[in-house]
C-alpha positions in Angstrom: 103.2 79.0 40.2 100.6 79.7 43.3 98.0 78.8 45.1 96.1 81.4 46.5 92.6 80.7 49.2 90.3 83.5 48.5 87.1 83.1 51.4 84.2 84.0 49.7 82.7 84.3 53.1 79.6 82.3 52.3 76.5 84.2 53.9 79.0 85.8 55.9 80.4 83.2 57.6 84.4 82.9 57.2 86.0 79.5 55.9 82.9 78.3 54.1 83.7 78.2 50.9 86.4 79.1 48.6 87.8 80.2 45.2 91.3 79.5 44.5 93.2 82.3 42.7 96.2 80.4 40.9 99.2 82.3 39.0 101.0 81.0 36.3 103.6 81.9 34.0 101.3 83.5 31.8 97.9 85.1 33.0 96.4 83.8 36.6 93.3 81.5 36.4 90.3 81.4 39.0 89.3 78.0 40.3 85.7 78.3 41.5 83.8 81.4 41.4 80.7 80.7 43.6 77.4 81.9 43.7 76.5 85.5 42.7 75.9 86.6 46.3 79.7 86.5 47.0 80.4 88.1 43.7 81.8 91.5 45.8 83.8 89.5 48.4 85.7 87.5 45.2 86.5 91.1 43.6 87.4 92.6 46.5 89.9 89.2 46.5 91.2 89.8 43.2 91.3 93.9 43.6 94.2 92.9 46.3 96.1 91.0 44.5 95.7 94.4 41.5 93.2 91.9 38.9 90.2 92.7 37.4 88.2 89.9 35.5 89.3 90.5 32.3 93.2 89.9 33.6 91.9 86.2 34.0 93.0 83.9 31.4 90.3 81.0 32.8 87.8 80.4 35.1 87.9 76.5 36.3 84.8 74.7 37.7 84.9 71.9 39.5 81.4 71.0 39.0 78.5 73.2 38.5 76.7 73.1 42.0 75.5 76.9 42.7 77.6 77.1 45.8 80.9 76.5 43.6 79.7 77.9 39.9 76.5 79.8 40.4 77.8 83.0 39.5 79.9 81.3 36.2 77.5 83.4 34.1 78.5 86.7 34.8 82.3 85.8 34.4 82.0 84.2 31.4 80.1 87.5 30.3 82.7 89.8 31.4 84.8 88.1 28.6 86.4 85.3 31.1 86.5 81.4 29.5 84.4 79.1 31.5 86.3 75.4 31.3 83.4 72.7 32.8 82.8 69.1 32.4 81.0 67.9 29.5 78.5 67.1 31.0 78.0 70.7 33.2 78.6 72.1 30.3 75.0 72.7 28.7 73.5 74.0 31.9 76.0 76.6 32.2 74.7 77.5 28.7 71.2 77.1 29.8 71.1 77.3 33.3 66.5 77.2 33.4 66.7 73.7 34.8 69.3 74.0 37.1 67.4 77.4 38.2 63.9 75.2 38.2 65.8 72.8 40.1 67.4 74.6 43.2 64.5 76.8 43.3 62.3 73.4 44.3 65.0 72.7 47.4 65.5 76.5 48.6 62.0 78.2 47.8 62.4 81.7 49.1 65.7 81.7 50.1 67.0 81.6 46.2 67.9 85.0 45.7 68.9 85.8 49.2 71.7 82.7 49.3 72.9 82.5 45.5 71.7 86.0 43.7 71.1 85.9 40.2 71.8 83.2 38.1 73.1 84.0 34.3 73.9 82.2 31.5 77.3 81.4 29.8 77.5 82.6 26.3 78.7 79.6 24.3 81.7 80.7 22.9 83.0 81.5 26.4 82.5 77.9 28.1 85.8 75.4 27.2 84.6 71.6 27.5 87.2 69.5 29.5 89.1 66.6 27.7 88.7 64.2 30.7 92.1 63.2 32.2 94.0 65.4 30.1 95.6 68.9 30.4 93.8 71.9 29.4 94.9 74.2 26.6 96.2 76.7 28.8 99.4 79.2 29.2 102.1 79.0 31.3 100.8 76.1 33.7 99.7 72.5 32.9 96.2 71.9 34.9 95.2 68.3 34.4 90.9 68.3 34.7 90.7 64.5 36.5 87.1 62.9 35.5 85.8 62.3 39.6 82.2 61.3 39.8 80.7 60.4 43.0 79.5 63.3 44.3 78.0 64.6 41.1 78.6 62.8 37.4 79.9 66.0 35.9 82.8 66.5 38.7 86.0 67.9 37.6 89.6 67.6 39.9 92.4 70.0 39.0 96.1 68.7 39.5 98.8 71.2 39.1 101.6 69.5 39.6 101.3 67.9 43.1 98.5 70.0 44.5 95.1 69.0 43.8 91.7 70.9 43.7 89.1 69.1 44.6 85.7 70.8 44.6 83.7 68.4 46.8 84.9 65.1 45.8 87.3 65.3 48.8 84.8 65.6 51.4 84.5 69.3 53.2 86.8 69.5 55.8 87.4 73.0 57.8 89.8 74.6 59.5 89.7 74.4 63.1 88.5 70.4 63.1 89.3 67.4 62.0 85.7 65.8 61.3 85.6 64.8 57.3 81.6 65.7 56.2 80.4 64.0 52.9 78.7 66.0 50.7 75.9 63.6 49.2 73.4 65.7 47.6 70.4 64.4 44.7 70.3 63.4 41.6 74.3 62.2 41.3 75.4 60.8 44.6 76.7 57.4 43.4 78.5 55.5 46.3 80.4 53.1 43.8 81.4 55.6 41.5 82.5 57.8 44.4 84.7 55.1 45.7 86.8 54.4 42.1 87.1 57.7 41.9 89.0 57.9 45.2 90.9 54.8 43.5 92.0 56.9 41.0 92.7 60.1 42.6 94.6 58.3 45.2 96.9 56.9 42.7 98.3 60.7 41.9 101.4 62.1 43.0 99.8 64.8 45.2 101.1 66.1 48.4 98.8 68.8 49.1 94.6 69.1 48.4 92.5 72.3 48.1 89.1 71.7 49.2 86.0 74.5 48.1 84.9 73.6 52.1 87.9 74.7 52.9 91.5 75.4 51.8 94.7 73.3 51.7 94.1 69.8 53.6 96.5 66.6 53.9 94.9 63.7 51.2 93.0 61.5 53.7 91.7 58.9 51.1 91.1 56.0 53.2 89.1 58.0 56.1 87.2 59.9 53.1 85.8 56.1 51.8 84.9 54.9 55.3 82.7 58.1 56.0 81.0 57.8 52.7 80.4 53.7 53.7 79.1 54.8 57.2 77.0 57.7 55.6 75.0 55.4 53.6 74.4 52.6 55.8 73.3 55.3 58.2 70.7 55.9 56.0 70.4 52.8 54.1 69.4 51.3 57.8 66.9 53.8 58.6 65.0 54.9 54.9 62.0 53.5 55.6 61.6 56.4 58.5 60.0 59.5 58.2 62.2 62.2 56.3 62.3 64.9 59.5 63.2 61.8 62.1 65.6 60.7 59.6 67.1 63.9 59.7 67.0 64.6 63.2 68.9 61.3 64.0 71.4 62.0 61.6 72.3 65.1 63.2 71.9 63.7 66.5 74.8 60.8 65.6 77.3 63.6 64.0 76.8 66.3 67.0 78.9 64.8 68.7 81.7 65.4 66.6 82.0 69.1 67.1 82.9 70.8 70.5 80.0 73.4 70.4 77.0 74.5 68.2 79.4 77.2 66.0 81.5 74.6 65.0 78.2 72.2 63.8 76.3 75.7 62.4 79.6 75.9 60.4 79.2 72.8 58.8 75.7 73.0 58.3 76.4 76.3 56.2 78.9 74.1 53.9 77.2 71.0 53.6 73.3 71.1 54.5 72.2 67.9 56.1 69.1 67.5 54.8 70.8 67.4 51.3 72.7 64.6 51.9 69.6 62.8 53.5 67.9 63.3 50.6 70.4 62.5 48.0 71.1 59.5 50.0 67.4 58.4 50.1 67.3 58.7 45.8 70.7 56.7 46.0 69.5 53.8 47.9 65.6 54.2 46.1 67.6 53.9 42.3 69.4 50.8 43.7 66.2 49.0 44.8 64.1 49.8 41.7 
């Protein structure tokens, strides 16, 4: 068994987000497939390693966010299985609200950032049994329930490597800052943290994160950025949405040694999405 980092090479910018192409005893499986607009730089992937879609046996999601599972619809109709949460799981069927949805956030820059967004036929998505292997060939995958960043959050453990979609943070190569990714509706501090509980009770050596590749579990660090993240906020909501922004990047600049590293991080993990989903957090809690 394998792991294999396949950049998607998000907008065109390298080491932004990844799928994971994983071999097995049987026939390989794709962790992640990302948006549509990546669709020819994931082929291209799988043409070098001699695979075509239908040599699949599975395509994992971690969650259904459009920057890891917005092009799940055209894989699931090339024949490929879909496995989601159950609670993903619908809108991969019907993706209209999740299209309504992002299409609110990124007005005209839909098309241009994800590409088309199609539907899963039914018979091709496979709802996860939460904390349980998968009915798959020649590997055993266990799909960990990890809410926190989203409610429908899968992790994958295959044997003591872990695949973490976004519940580990994004973390690229080149630096050492750990960004949360707290975007609306889902961002749930609490739940966030007993996931990291859990997950931190695995026998894992080695993590795969979708922003990007193999990383060293950092569990501890991971739930003191999340604290500081929302008391960031939690201390400043009652300011205007752009200043609240603007001083949010203005405290994290400093972490990165020039404006290509920050413009890096910005492509994987939007600021402004994790000021807002960090507003509607701390809004739910005082209602």
């Amino acid at each position: 068994m394998s792991i294999e980092v396949l950049d998607l090479e998000f907008q065109r910018r390298p080491q932004c987000v990844a799928a994971f192409l994983v071999t097995t005893e049987k026939r390989p499986l794709l962790v992640e497939c990302g948006p549509a607009s990546c669709r020819p730089r994931l082929l291209a992937g799988l043409q070098s390693h001699g695979l075509k879609p239908q040599d699949l046996q599975a395509l994992l999601v971690t969650h259904i966010h459009l920057d890891h599972a917005g092009d799940a619809g055209w894989w699931a109709q090339q024949g490929v299985p879909v496995v989601v949460h159950p609670l993903g799981a619908p809108h991969l069927i019907d993706p209209s609200k999740l299209i309504v949805s992002a299409g609110r956030i990124y007005g005209e820059a839909m098309e241009r950032l994800w590409g088309e967004i199609l539907p899963c036929p039914a018979d091709k998505v496979i709802v996860a049994e939460l904390d349980r292997p998968l009915p798959l060939e020649g590997v055993e995958i266990t799909a960990w329930d990890s809410p926190g960043h989203a409610r429908h959050h899968l992790a994958y453990q295959i044997g003591r490597d872990l695949l973490t979609g976004d519940v580990a943070g994004v973390r690229l190569p080149g630096s050492q800052f750990l960004s949360v990714p707290a975007p609306p509706p889902e961002f749930e501090r609490e739940a966030w943290f007993h996931t990291l509980d859990k997950l931190a009770k695995l026998p894992v050596d080695r993590l795969f994160l979708t922003h990007f590749g193999p990383a060293q579990p950092d569990w501890e660090n991971l739930r003191r950025r999340i604290q500081e993240v929302a008391e960031f906020v939690h201390e400043r909501q009652d300011w205007e949405r752009q200043k609240l922004i603007d001083a949010y990047a203005a405290w994290q600049r400093p972490e990165f040694p020039d404006q290509a590293s920050y413009d890096r991080y910005e492509q994987a993990n939007p600021l402004f999405m994790s000021i807002d989903g960090l507003l509607r957090y701390w809004k739910k809690r005082s209602a």
